[in-house]
C-alpha positions in Angstrom: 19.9 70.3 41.2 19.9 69.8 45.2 18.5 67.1 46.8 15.0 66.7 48.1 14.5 67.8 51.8 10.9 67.4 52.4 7.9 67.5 50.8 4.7 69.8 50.6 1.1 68.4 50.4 -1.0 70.4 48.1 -4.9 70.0 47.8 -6.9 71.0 45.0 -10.3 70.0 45.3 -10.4 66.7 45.7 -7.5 66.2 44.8 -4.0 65.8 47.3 -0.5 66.5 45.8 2.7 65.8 46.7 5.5 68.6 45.8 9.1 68.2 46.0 10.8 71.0 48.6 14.4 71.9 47.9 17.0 73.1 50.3 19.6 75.5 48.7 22.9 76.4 49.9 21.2 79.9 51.1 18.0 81.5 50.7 14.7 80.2 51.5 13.6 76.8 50.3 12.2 76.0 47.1 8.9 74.6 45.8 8.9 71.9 42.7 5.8 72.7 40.6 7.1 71.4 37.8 4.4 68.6 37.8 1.7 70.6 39.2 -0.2 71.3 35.6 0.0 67.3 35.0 -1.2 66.2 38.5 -3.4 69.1 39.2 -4.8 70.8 36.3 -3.1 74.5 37.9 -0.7 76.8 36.8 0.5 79.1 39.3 0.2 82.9 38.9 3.0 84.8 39.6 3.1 88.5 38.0 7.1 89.3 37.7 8.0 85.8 38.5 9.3 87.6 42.4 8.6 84.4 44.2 9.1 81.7 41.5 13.0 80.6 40.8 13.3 79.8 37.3 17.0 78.4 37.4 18.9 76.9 39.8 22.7 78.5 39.8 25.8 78.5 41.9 27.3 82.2 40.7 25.4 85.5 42.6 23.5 85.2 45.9 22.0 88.4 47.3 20.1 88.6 50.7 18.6 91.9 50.6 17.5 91.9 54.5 21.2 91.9 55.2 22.5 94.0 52.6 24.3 91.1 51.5 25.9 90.1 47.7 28.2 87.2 47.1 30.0 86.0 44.2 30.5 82.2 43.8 30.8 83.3 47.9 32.9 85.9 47.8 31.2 89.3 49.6 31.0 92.3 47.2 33.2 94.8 49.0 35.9 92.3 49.6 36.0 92.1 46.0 35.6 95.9 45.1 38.1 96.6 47.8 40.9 93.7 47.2 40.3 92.7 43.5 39.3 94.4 39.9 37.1 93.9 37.1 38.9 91.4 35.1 40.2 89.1 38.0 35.8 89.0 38.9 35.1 88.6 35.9 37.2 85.0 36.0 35.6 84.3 39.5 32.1 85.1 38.0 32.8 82.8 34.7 34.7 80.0 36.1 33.7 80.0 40.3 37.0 80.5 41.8 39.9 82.8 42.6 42.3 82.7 39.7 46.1 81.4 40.2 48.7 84.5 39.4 49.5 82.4 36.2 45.3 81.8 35.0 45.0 85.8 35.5 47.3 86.5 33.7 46.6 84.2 31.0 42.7 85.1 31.2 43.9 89.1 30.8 46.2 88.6 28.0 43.3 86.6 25.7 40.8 90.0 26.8 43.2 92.5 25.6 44.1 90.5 22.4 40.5 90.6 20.8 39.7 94.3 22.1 39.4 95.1 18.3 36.3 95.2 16.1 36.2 93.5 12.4 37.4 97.1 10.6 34.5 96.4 8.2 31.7 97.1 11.9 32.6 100.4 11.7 30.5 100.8 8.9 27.6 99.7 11.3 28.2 102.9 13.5 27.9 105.1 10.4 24.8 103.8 9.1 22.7 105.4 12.7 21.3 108.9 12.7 23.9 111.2 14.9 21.4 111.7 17.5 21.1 108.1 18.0 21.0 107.2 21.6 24.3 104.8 22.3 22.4 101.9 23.6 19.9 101.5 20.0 23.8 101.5 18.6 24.9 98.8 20.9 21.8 96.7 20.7 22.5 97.0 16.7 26.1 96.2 16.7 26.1 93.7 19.6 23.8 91.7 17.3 25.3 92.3 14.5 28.5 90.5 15.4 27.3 87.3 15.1 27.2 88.2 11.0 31.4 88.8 11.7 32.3 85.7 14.4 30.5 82.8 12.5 33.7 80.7 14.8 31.9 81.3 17.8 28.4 80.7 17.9 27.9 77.1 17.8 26.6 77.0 21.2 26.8 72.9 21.2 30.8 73.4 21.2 32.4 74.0 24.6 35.4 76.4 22.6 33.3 78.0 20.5 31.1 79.3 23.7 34.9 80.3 25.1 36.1 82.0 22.2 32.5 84.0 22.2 33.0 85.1 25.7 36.4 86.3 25.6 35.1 88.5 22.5 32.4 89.8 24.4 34.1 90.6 27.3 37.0 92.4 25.1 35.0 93.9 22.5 32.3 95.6 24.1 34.5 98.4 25.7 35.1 99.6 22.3 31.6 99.1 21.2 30.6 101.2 24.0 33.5 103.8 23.4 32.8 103.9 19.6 29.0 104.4 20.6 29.4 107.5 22.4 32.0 108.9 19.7 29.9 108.1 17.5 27.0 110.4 19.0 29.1 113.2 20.0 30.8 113.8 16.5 34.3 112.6 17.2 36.4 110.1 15.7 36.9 106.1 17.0 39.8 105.9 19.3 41.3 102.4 18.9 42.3 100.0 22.0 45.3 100.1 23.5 47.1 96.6 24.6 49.3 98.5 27.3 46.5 99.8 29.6 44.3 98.0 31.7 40.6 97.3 31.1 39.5 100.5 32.9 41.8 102.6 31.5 41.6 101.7 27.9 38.2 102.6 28.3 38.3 105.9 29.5 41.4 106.3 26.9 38.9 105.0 24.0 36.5 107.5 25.4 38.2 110.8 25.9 40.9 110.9 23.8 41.3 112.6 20.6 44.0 112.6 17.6 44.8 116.2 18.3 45.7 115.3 22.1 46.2 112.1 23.7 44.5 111.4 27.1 46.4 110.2 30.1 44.1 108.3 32.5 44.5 109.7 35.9 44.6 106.4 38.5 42.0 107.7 40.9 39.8 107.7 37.9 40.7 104.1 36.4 40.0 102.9 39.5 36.8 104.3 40.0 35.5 103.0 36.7 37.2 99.7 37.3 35.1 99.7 40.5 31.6 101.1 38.5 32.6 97.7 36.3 33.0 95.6 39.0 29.7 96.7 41.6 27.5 95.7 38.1 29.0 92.8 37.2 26.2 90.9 38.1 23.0 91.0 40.3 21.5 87.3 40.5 18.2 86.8 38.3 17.0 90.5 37.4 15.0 91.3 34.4 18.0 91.3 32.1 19.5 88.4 32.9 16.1 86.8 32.8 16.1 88.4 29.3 19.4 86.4 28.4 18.7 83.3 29.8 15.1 83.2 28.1 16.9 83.9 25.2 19.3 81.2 25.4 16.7 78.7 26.4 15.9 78.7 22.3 19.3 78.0 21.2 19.9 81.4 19.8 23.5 82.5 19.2 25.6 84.0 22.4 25.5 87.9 20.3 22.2 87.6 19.9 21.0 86.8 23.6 23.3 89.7 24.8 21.8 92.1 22.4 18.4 90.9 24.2 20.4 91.7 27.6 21.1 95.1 26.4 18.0 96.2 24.9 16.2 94.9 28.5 18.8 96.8 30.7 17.7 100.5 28.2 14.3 100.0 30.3 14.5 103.1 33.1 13.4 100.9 35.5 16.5 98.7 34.9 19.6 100.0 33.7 18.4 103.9 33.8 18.2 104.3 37.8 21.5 106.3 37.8 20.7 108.6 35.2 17.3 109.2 36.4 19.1 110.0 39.8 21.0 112.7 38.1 18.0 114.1 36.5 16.4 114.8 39.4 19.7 116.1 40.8 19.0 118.6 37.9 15.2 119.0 39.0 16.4 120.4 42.8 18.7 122.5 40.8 20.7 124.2 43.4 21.8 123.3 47.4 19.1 125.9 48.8 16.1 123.8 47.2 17.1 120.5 48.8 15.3 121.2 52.0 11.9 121.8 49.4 12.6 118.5 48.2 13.1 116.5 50.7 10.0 117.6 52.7 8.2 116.5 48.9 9.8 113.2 49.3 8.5 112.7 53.1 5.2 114.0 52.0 2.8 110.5 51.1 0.4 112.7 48.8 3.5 114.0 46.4 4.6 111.6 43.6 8.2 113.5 44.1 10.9 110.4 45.0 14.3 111.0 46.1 15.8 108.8 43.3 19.6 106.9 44.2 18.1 106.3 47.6 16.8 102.8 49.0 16.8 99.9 46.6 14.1 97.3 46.0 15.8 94.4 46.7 17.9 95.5 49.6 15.9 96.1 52.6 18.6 97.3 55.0 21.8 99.1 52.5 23.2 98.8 49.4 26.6 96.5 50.1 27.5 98.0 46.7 27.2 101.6 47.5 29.8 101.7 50.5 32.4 100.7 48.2 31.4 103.3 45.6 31.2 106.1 48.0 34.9 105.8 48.6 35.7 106.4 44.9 33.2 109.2 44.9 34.9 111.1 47.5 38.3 110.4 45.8 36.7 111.4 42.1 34.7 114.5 43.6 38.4 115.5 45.6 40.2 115.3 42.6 37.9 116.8 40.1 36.5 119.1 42.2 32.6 120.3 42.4 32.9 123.8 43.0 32.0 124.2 39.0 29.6 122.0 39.1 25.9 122.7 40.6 24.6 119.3 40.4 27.6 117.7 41.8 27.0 120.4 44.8 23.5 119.2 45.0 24.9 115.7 45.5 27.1 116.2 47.8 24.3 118.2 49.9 21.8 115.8 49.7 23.7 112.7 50.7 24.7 115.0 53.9 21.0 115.8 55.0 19.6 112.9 53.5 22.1 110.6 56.0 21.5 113.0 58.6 18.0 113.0 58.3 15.8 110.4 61.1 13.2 110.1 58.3 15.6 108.6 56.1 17.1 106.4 58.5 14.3 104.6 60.0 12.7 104.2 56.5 16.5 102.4 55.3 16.5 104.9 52.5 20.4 105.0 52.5 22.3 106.1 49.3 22.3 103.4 46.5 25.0 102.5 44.2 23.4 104.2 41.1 23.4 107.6 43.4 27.2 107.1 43.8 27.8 106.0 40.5 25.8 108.8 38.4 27.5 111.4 40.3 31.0 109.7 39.6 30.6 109.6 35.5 28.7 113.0 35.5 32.6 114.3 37.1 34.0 112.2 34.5 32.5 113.8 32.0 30.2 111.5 31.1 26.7 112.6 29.6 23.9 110.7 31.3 22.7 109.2 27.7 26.1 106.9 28.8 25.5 105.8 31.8 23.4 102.3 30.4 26.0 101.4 28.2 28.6 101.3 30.8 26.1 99.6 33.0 25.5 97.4 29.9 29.7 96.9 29.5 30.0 95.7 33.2 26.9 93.4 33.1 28.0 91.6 30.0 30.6 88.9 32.5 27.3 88.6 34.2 24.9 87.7 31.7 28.0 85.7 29.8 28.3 84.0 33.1 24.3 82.7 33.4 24.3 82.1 30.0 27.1 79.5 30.1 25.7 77.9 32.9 21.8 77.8 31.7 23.5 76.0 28.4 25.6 73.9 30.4 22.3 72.8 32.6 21.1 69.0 31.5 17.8 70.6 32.7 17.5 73.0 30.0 14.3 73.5 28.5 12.8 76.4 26.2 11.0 79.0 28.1 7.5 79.2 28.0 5.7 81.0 30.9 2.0 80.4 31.5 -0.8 82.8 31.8 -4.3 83.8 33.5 -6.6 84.0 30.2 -9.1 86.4 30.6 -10.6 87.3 27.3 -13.1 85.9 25.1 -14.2 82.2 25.3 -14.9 80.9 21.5 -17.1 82.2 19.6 -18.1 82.4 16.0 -17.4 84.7 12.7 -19.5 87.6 11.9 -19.5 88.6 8.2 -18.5 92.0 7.6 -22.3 93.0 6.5 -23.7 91.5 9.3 -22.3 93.5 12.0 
């Protein structure tokens, strides 16, 4: 916990208290209330918890005036740009650059357990066809703390370890086996010779008839989808995880609660709901339409993948990403492809556009990163679950540090009762 910097005098009536001000590394200074029930009798009301910091933590700092998102310091792009998934995922669990030597120790344990238990497959099987691949990851997610009983003592500093590393490995083939799964084909196993990225688009898109031969531009594009979600500071999900935690419950078992927050469309879903309305405009000579509907205040119509609630200036994420979805668009083409035409269109007038400009709606990094896994090939009931599969570091990360925290105490938020005050039992014949 930082140190005390000041303090802030509250009154109440006639009563006068004195709250603790802390001074964090960045971002504005926070308020101790943690007395304020005892000494005053108040809770505070805070709908969303936006201005009330539940956690202290040293792992993601985002400054949404500046467009700005850090990693244990280092700036997002640097990262996209320089490093890849796995070598963030160590900065993001263990706060510093890896040596050339902990890399590639840290990679080797991740692509030993990218398995599943043989006997999980039967977990895949037992879901209707048309099940939607994140109710099959929530499921299975859970279900692996029936498999790994070794990792989910949470008092034990290996077993906690040992449960990340399986996370981290495993849920690329969860993910790969969910979407199999849902369109009909058979599992594609893991492969120990191909990196992170790559395995994944292997486990995806191959079949036994014909192998599939990852194409680099396209690794690297995922690798940098994994690496832009690896973690976003305290959002809903990772608010689910750590209230999760804050019980004891089992590591599986709080990322299953991660997951089954991120499904929400106003979390996890932004990039496929940008592709559905890329669908909505339909072809390049309704844009124009649509973005006089988006100017107009009286039409619900929103140009979905632009602007972003937290960052008020740009997405720092969504520079980087635009990069790969040139490269993915130049290789794959669009010309076959009316929505990925309408993209392409819309981010032209929508950048050229004053409106736009002055308003800081700028392309986002789920605009960027629908239109790159719709090229894939990619149907848009997919796009959570990889979101899902590059947040799990993230949430891994918090949890780890929120058990770690000699602070730690169960979540229990407060409310502002407005119902009924007591009041007695009517028999049934009486009313």
């Amino acid at each position: 916990m930082a140190e005390t910097t000041k303090n802030a005098t509250l009154t109440i009536g006639d009563k006068t208290i004195e709250l603790p001000v802390y001074s964090p590394t960045a971002g504005p200074d926070v308020l101790d209330i943690r007395k304020l029930y005892a000494q005053g009798d108040v809770f505070t009301y805070d709908p969303g918890f936006t201005s009330t910091a539940a956690c202290d933590s040293t792992i993601t700092f985002i400054d949404g005036a500046k467009g700005e998102l850090l990693h244990r310091g280092y700036p997002i792009d640097q990262l996209a740009e320089k490093s890849h998934y796995l070598e963030v995922c160590y900065v993001l669990l263990y706060g510093e650059l890896p040596s050339a030597a902990e890399l590639e120790t840290f990679e080797s344990m991740v692509t030993n357990h990218t398995m599943l238990h043989e006997q999980m497959i039967n977990f895949f099987r037992g879901f209707r066809r048309d099940a939607h691949p994140m109710a099959i990851m929530t499921g299975v997610v859970g279900a692996m703390s029936a498999f790994y009983h070794d990792s989910t003592d949470i008092t034990d500093p290996h077993q906690r370890e040992v449960a990340t590393i399986r996370l981290i490995a495993k849920m690329p083939t969860i993910a790969a086996m969910a979407f199999k799964y849902t369109v009909g084909q058979p599992f594609v196993y893991p492969r120990n010779d191909l990196d992170y990225a790559s395995n994944f688009l292997r486990m995806c898109f191959a079949v036994p008839a014909e192998d599939y031969v990852v194409n680099p531009i396209l690794s690297r594009a995922m690798d940098r989808i994994l690496t832009l979600h690896a973690d976003h500071e305290q959002n809903a999900s990772t608010s689910t995880v750590r209230l999760a935690s804050s019980s004891g419950a089992n590591p599986f078992a709080c990322i299953a609660a991660g997951i089954a927050c991120l499904w929400g469309p106003a979390h996890g879903g932004a990039n496929q709901a940008c592709l559905e309305m890329l669908k909505e405009i339909g072809s390049v000579d309704r844009i124009p339409e649509f973005i006089a509907r988006a100017k107009d205040k009286d039409d619900p119509f929103r140009l979905m993948g632009f602007g972003h609630r937290v960052y008020k200036n740009f997405d720092p994420r969504a520079k980087v990403l635009k990069q790969s979805a040139d490269e993915v668009l130049d290789l794959l083409g669009v010309e076959n492809n009316p929505i990925l035409q309408v993209a392409k269109e819309l981010e032209k007038q929508a950048l050229a556009d004053p409106y736009f400009a002055d308003k800081k709606l700028f392309p986002n990094v789920d605009f960027y990163s629908g239109i790159i896994l719709e090229a894939m090939g990619f149907p848009t009931s997919m796009f959570t679950p990889i979101f899902a599969l590059a947040r799990t570091v993230g949430w891994i990360s918090q949890w780890k540090e929120q058990i770690s925290d000699p602070a730690l105490k169960i979540g229990r938020p407060r409310q502002l009762y407005q119902g009924e005050t007591l009041r007695d039992y009517v028999d049934i014949e009486k009313r």
